[in-house]
Each structure stands twice: as C-alpha cells, then as structure tokens.
N, C-alpha and C positions, 0 to 999 in steps of 0.2 A: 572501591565500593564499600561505604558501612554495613553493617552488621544489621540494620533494618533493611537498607535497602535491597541488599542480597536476600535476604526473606523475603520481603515482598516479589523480589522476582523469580523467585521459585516458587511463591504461589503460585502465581499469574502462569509458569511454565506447568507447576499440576493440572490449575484446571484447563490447561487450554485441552491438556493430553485427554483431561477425565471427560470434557466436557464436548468433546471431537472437531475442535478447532485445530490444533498443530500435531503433526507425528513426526516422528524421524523416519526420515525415508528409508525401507528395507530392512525395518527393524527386528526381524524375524530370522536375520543375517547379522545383527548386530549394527546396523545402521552404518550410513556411510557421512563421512563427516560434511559436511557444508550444506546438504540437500535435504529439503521438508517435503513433505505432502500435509496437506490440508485437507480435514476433514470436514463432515457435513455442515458444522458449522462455519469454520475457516472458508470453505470455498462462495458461501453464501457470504460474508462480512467483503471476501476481496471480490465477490460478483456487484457485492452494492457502492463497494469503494469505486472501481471502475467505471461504472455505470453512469455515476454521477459526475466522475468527470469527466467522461465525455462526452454528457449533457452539459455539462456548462462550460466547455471548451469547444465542443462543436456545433452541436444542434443549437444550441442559445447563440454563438455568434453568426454574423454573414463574410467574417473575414476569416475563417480555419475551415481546413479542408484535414478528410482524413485518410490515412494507407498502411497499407499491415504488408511490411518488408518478408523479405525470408531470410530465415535466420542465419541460412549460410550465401556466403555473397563472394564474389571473385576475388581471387587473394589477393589481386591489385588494387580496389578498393583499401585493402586496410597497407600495404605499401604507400600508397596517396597519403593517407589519411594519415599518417608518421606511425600507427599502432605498431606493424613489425617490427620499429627498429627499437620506439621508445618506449612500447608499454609494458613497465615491469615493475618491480617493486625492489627494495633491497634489502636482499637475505643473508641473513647471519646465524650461524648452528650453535648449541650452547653443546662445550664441550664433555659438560659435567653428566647433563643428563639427554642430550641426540636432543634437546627440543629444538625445531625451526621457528624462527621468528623475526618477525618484519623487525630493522633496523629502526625503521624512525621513529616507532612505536615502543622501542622498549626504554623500561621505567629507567630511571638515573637516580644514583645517592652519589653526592660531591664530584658532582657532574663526570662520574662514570658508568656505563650502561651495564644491566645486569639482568639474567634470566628472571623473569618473572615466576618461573614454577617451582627454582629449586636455587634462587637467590646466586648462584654462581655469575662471576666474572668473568671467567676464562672463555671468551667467546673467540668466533672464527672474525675473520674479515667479511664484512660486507659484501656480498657479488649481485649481481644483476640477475632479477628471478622473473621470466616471461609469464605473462598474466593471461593470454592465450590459449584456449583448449583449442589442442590440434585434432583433425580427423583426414580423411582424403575422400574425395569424390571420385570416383571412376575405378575400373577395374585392378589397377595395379596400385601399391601402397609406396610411391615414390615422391620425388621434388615436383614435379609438375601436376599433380594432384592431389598438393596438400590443400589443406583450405581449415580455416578458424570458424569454429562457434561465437558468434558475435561476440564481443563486450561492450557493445552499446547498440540502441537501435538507429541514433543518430543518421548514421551514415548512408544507410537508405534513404533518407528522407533528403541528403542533398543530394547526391546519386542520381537519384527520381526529380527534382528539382524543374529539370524543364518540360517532362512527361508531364507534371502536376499542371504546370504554369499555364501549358495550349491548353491541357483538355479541361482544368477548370475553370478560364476562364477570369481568373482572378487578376486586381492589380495592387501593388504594394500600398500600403503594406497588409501579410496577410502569413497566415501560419500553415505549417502542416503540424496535424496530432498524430499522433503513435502511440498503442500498449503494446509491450510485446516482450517476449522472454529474454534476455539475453545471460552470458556465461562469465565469470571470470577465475581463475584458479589460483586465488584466493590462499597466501601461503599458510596464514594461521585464519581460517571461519570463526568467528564467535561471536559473541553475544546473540544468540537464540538465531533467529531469526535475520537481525540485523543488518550483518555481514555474511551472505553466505556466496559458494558456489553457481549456484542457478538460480536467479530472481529476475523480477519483472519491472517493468521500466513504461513509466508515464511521461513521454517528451512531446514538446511543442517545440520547436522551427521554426521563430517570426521572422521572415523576412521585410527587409526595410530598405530606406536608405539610408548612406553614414550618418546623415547628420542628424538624423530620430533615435540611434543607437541607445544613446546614454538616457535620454528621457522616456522611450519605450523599455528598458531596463524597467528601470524605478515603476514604469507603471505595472509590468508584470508583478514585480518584487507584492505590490497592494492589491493586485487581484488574485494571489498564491496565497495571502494570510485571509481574505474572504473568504476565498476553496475552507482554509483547513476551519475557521469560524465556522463554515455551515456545515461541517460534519462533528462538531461536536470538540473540536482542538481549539481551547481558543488561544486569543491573539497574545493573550500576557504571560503564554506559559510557552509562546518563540520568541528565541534570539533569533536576532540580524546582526550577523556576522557578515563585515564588509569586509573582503580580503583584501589586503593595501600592496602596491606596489610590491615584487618581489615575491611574491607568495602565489599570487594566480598566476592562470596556465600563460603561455608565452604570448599566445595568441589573442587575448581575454584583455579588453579596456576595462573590465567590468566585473565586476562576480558577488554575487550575493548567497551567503548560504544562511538557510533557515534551518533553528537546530533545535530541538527540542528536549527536555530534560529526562530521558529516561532512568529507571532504577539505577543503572549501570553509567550514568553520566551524561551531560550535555553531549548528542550528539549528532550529525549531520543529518536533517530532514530531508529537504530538497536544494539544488542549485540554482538560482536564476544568474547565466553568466551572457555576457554580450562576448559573443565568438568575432566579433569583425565579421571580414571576407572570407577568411582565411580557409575554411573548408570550401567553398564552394571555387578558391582561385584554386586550391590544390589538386582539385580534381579536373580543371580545364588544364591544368597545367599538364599531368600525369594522362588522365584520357586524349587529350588533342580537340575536345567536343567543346561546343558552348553553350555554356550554364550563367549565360550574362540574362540582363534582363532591359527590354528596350519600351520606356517611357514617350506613348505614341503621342501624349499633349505638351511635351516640355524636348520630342524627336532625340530623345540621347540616351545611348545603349550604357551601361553600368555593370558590374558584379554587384547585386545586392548584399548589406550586413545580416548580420539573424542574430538573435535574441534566444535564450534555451531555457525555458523553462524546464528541469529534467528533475525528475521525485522518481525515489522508489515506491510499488506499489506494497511489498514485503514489510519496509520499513514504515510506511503510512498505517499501515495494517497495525503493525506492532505496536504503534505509538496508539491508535486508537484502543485496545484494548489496555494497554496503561493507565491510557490517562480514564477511563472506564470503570477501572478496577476497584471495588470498593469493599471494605468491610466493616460492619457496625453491627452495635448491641442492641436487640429486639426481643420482646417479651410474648412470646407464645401463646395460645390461646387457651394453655391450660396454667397463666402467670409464669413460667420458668423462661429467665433468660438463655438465649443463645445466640448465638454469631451470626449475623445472614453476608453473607457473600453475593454480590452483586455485579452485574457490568453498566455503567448507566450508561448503554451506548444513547448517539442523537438517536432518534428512532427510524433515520432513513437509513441509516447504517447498520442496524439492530438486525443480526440472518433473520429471525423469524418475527413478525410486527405482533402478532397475535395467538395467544393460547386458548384452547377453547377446552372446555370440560363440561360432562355430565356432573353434580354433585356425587351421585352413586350410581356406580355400573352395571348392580345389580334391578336394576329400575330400569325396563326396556322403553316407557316413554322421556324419560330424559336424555337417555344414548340418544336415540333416534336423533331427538331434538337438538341436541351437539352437535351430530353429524352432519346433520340439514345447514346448520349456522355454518361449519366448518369448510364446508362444500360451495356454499355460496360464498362464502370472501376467498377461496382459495386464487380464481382467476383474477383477483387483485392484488394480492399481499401474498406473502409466507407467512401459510398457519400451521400451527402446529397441535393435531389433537391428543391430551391425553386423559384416561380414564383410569390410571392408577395410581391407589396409594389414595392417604387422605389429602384435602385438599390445602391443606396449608406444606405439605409434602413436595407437592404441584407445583404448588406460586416456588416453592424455593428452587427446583428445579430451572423454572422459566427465568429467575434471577441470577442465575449461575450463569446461562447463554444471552444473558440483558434483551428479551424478549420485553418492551414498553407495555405492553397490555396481556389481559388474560379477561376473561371472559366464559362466566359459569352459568350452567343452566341448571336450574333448583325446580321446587317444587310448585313454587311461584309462578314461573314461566308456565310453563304447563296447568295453569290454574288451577290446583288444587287448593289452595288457599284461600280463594275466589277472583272475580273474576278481573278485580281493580288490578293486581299487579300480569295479569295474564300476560303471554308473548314480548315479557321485559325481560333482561337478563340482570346480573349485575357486573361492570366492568370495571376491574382492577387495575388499577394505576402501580407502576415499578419501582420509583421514585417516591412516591407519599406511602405509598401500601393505602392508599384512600381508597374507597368502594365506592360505586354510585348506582343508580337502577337509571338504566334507559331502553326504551324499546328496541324492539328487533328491528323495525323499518329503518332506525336512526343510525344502525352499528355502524355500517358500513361509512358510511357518511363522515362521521364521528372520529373514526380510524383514520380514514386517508387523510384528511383536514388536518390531524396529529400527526402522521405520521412523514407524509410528501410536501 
C-alpha cells in the first residue's frame, strides 16, 4: 500500500470510529481481533445496503424465493458438503517474531517467502489450519455434539432445496436469496473490515438446467455490476476477473470475481461462480433423500445446476464508504479556506436522507417548526434533527455521515420577513453545497423522488 493510500485509509478508519459507523468489538477489553460492531450510523448504511438488495433480488423478481437458514446446521451437512475435511487454509509461523500467516499470501523477494512484519525468512512449514468455529450442542462437550458455526450460508439453501421447491411452487429456473451471518477463523483478519472473523453474506442459488449454466452465469455477472451501479459503485471502478482453468473451485465450470480497487488494493468484491450439480448430488448422495427435480412438460426427473451469485455484505459496505470518501478545499462564510470531508453516498444508501434544523434554538417558533417538518418526514426517510452549533457547523456534520439533503428553517419560513417566502424552507444540496427555497407541501415529495 503507498503512503497516500495508507492515509486515506486511516481517514476513512477515523471517521468511521468518530462518526459512529465502525467500532471494534469489546473495545473497552481491548478489542478482539477479526470482530466489529457497527454503530448508529454503520447499522443504518448496511440496513439500506440489505434492503435494497433484497428488493431487487426478490420483491422485483417472480423467479427468487427467500429463507433465512440457522446458523448452526447438522455436522453432516458440512461432512457432505467436503467443508470438514477440506476447508482450511495454509499456515506458516514466522520464527523470528511468533507471527501466524497464511502461506499463500505472504510477500516474496527472489521468489522466497518472507514475514511481512518483521521481514525474516526463517519460516515453519506450511500445515493445514481448519477455518471452522467449533461449538457443541447438547449437554455434554464431546464427538457427537460438536457442531460448526457456518462459513457460508450456502448450504442451507441446498439442504432446503426441495422444501423450497413444493411449497413455492416454482419451476426452473429460479433462485433462492439469503442474508445471513456466517463465521470463519480467519488465520490473519485484516484490512478493517474486509476480511474478518464474523461477517455477513448476500447469496443467491439459481437453480437451472446444465445446459443454461454458462449463459445464466454471464447473465448474473450483468445484473451484479447494475446492483453495484445503483448504489453508487460504478461499473469502471470493477474488474472482472475470469478465473481460468486451474484456479477455480473443483467443482466450478465458471467463476467470476468482481473486484474492486480499495485503499489497500484490488480486491475481491463479490463471486459469481456456476457450482454444477455438485452440491445438490452431494447431499443426495451423503443424506439418501432426493433433491432431484422433475420437469412435468418435457416428464424427466434431473439434478438441477445453480449459479451463486455470493457478495459480502461487510465488504459491499466498505467499498461504499471508500469509494464515498472525499475531501476538498472550501471557503467558509467568513472567506477562510478549509477542508470539508465528505461521504458522497447514492442517497439510497446515505443512514440518514435528511437533516433538519432550526436556524437558532433560541427562537421557540423556529424549533417548533423544525420539529413539526422533522416529525412529518420521519415515517418515510431517516431524519436526523439538529439544533446545535452554527449552522455551517451543521452541514459539516451531516457531510461527514453523507447525509444528501439538510434542510433549514429561518425566519422566512415563519414569515417574519413577509408573507411571499412564508412556509418555504431552504434545502441544501451535499454534493453542490447549492441552496434552493421550496415549500413545505413540496419537501416531502422532492426528497423521495431524490432520494428512492
């Protein structure tokens, strides 16, 4: 990472902390590594990141269905599914200084591998490190009720596969969607957010048949760079990264990764990969159940393919506040230049859509009349009111959390002025710093048209 970049991403790490987006979880204990909490702002950005897509993965289509798995699932499931035996990573100690670090990932000079913290050589051998959080279910802590914290939500959704199939009604091809937490124990966490221990997971399940595979592929791949286009990512700042032969999972005709440039480097957004059968034969195989699927106009029973659209929710988040983050030089109301810090989120994404203020607090019909405006758009938007500080104070505030509008109530409003600009407000634009006057009747209006 250069020496800009690294700055820029320990802005973006300041205000997320100042501005109550990102915390480290249990920080009052010294925090524990891999695990966040999300604060008032954070949880509002990933309630609108969610939201929206699963409006336009579910409610928007008639071919995706939805289901929210639990997060612990019978240990033969992930036996099935190959995760027991194969899913690990490969771990190497650096002798020099005890640090643990993934194998594949560490840096090389004349193509020999080397500690990244403290440059030594002298590494261990590689071994096989289980990516697995174990717990046990049931009274006794033995072999027979161990059981995993998912690492992926996948597997529920073929699991459930023909549960889904009767009772929705549906015929191929057609998806199931998922948000849902899952775990993995992550030998080195880092970069912020990025790569942690406990995150959340946006997957889709289209089910097909083989010979749609590779074309349904490619269509997901175009309707995943539209998602990130309407929140605000656009399309010229992802790579598509085709993974060629040799490199994708065993299983996988297919794989597409979308990657997007953060501070810290090109790096994996979302996967779109075409799985085959192969999950859904493993678990006929492993349960003895059938999870085929029988085509009543063409009368012949099949394992259907699936297609995975699979995005992190943590990492979508992240990249939205990156690519958001802004700072430029602005001239004050009293001529002194200063710095404004910005997030230019889309506005659907934006935690709070609208700021609302009194000019001055001390002025009991202006409050009022904030409150009243603030009160009224709350059952539609996230408003956010505030009454302190001046007001250029305010707006800088509301630009810090990329709050698109703000919205003041002066003297005007209240007709003191007379009666031409009465029951007008003036609303401030995030992006221009433009001002405009328009009625009260119209706010509302005005906002969602901008903001939805």
């Amino acid at each position: 990472m250069s020496k800009e970049a690294q700055q820029r991403m320990e802005k973006i790490v300041s205000l997320c902390k100042r501005r109550g987006f990102i915390f480290q979880s249990s920080e009052i204990y010294g925090g524990l590594n891999g695990f966040w909490d999300y604060g008032p702002m954070g949880v509002e950005l990933k309630r609108n990141l969610k939201d929206f897509w699963w409006r336009r993965n579910v409610h928007e289509r008639e071919d995706m269905v939805g289901m929210d798995g639990s997060i612990i699932m019978n240990r033969a499931v992930w036996k099935a599914s190959g995760h027991e035996d194969t899913f690990n990573d490969p771990m190497v100690d650096c002798k020099n200084c005890q640090a643990r670090l993934r194998a594949d990932q560490l840096p090389r000079k004349d193509d020999t591998p080397y500690c990244p913290n403290c440059g030594s050589r002298d590494l261990t051998e590689p071994r096989a490190f289980g990516l697995m959080l174990k717990s046990y279910a049931g009274p006794l802590e033995n072999d027979d009720n161990l059981v995993y914290l998912r690492p992926e939500t996948a597997q529920a959704m073929f699991v459930q596969f023909k549960n889904i199939l009767e009772t929705s009604r549906k015929k191929l091809p057609f998806g199931i969607a998922q948000i849902g937490k899952a775990f993995r124990n992550e030998i080195n966490p880092r970069n912020y957010i990025f790569r942690s221990r406990e995150f959340e997971q946006m997957e889709i399940e289209y089910f097909c048949r083989a010979e749609d595979g590779l074309a349904l592929t490619d269509y997901w791949l175009e309707e995943r760079l539209k998602f990130y286009e309407d929140i605000g990512i656009p399309r010229s700042k992802i790579k598509i990264h085709d993974i060629p032969d040799g490199e994708r999972a065993f299983y996988s005709k297919k794989t597409y990764d979308l990657e997007y440039e953060f501070p810290f480097g090109l790096s994996e957004l979302e996967g779109v990969a075409y799985r085959t059968d192969y999950d859904l034969s493993a678990h006929i195989k492993h349960s003895g159940k059938p999870l085929d699927y029988f085509d009543e106009e063409k009368k012949e029973k099949f394992i259907p393919h699936v297609v995975e659209p699979s995005a992190g929710v943590d990492r979508t988040a992240l990249a939205l506040i990156c690519e958001a983050f802004d700072e430029e030089e602005v001239t004050d109301e009293k001529g002194n230049k200063e710095v404004r810090t910005v997030l230019r989120f889309h506005p659907r994404m934006a935690p709070v859509k609208c700021g609302v203020f009194p000019l001055l607090k001390n002025k009991p019909a202006l409050v009022e009349k904030a409150k009243a405006i603030a009160a009224s758009l709350r059952p539609h938007m996230m408003v956010f009111y505030d009454e302190a500080g001046a007001i250029g104070r305010r707006y800088r505030r509301q630009d810090e959390i990329g709050t698109p509008f703000c919205v003041t109530v002066d003297f005007d409003t209240i007709g003191e002025n007379g009666p031409e600009k009465a029951d007008t407000v003036t609303l401030r634009h995030r992006d221009s710093m433009e001002q405009e006057r328009i009625p009260i009747s119209e706010l509302r209006a005005r906002l969602e048209a901008a903001i939805f």
